[in-house]
N, C-alpha and C positions, 0 to 999 in steps of 0.2 A: 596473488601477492604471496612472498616466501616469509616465510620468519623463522627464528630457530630458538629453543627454548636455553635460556641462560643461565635455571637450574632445576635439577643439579645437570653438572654434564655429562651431556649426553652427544652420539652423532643421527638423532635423530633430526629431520627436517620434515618441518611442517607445513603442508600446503593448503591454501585458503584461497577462497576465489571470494572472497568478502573484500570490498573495494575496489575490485577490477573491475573497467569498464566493458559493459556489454556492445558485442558488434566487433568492428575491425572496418575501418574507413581506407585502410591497405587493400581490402579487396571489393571486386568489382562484382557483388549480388544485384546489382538493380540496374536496370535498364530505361535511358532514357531515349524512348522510342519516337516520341515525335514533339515540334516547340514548344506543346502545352501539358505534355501527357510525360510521368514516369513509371515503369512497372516496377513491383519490387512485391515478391511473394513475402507477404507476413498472416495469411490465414485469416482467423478472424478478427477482423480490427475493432476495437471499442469507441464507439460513439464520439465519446468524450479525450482521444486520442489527440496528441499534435505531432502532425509528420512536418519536417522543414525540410530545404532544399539548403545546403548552404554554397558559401563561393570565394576563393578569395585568389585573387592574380600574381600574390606571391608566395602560394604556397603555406600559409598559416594555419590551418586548418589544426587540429586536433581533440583528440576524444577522450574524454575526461570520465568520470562514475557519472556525474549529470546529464551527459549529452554531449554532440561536437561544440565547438566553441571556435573564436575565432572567426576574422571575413564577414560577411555581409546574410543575412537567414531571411527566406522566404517561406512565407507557411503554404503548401499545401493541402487542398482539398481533397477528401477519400470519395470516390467513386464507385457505391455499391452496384452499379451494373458492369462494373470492370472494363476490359480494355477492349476497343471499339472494334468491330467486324475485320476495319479494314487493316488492323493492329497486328489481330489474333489471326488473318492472311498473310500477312508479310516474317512475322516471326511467330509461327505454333509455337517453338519449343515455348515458348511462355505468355502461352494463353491462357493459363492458369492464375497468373499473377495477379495480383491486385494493380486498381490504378489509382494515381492519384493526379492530379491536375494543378499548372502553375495560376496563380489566377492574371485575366486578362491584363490588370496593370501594372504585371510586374512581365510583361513577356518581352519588352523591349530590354529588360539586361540578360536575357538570355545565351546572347552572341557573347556577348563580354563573359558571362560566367562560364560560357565554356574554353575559353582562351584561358583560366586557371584550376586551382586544383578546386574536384568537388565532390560533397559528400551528402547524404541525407540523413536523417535517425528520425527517431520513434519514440513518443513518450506516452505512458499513461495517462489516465485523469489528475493522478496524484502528482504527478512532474516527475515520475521514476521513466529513467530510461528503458527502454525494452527492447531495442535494436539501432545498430547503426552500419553503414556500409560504402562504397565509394560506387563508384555508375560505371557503364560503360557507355560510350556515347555516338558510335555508328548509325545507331536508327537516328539521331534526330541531327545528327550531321548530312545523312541525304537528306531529312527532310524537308532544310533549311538550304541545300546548297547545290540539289541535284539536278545535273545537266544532262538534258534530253539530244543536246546536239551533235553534230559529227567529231569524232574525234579522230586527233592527228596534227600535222603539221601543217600550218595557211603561213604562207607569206605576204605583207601588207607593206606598203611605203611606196616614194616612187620610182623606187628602182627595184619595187618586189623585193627586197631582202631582208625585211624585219622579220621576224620568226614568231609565230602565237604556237603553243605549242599544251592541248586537249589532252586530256588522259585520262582514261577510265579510275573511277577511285578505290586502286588496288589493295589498299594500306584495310579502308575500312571492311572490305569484302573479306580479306582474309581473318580479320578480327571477330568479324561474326561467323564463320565458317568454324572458327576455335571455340565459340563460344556455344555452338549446335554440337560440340566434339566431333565435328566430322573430320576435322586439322587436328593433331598432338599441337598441343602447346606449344614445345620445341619447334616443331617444325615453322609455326606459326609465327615465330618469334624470328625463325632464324629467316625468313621470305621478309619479314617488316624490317629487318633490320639489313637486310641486300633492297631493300627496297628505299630507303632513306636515306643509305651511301650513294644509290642513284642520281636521287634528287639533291642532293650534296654536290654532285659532281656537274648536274646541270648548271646548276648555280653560278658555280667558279665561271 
């Protein structure tokens, strides 16, 4: 937060991070690795913490000095034996992370809340915020949707001309590839985005 003293004058400016909200729901530190499970490195958690998941399909989300606000919050469980063997195999780079866990009856909105924008944060015992962040969501988009089958072009109907048409899920590979920093960003960005004019054009 800026402010500027009004006397006597001066060009002095003063800065204060007193009322600024902690975190950034604009970037993607946590990882939502698989339907029940999210990683998100915050060290040592306290007991008495509330981590939520939040969700909202039109985009409403924002992050206030108390927490995100807005859309739909699901609380979160912390998991002091952290992310599962077969978690901490499929992505090392953040085998380190903490987990925390959706609970069972809320796992049925979890298709819907990834169809919008979505964020998590962190509060103390005392209800002080103490991080918040937005997700990436590659791991638990195969974890929900991934096809073991042949990929390619089948034709079906009874003239054989209707078109099914299988594709490896290029979009999320490259995203996690950016996120291991094995891809530059750019690069990463500029394949997702030749990759989506693709599928734009199959469309038509």
């Amino acid at each position: 937060m800026f402010s500027s003293p009004t006397a006597p004058p001066t060009h002095v400016l003063t800065v204060s991070a007193t009322g600024a909200p902690r975190g950034n729901i604009g970037r993607a530190q946590a990882c939502w690795v698989t339907a029940d499970t999210i990683a998100w490195k915050q060290g040592a958690i306290g007991a008495n913490w509330d981590v939520a998941l939040h969700y909202d399909a039109n985009g409403g989300l924002a992050l206030e000095t108390d927490g995100v606000t807005g859309g739909t919050e699901v609380p979160l469980t912390y998991d002091p034996a952290g992310l599962s063997a077969a978690v901490k195999e499929k992505f090392p780079h953040i085998a380190s992370y903490n987990a925390f866990h959706i609970p069972a009856s809320r796992l049925a909105e979890v298709a819907e809340a990834l169809k919008g924008q979505i964020a998590i944060d962190a509060k103390d015992g005392g209800g002080s915020l103490v991080d918040a962040t937005g997700l990436q969501i590659q791991g638990v988009l195969d974890d929900l949707y991934t096809y073991n089958g042949a990929l390619g072009a089948t034709f079906i109907g009874n003239s054989g001309n209707v078109p099914t048409l299988r594709v490896w899920a290029f979009i999320n590979q490259v995203r996690d590839l950016a996120s291991q920093g094995v891809l530059p960003q750019d690069t990463a960005q500029a394949l997702i985005d030749y990759a989506n004019l693709a599928i734009e054009q199959l469309r038509r």
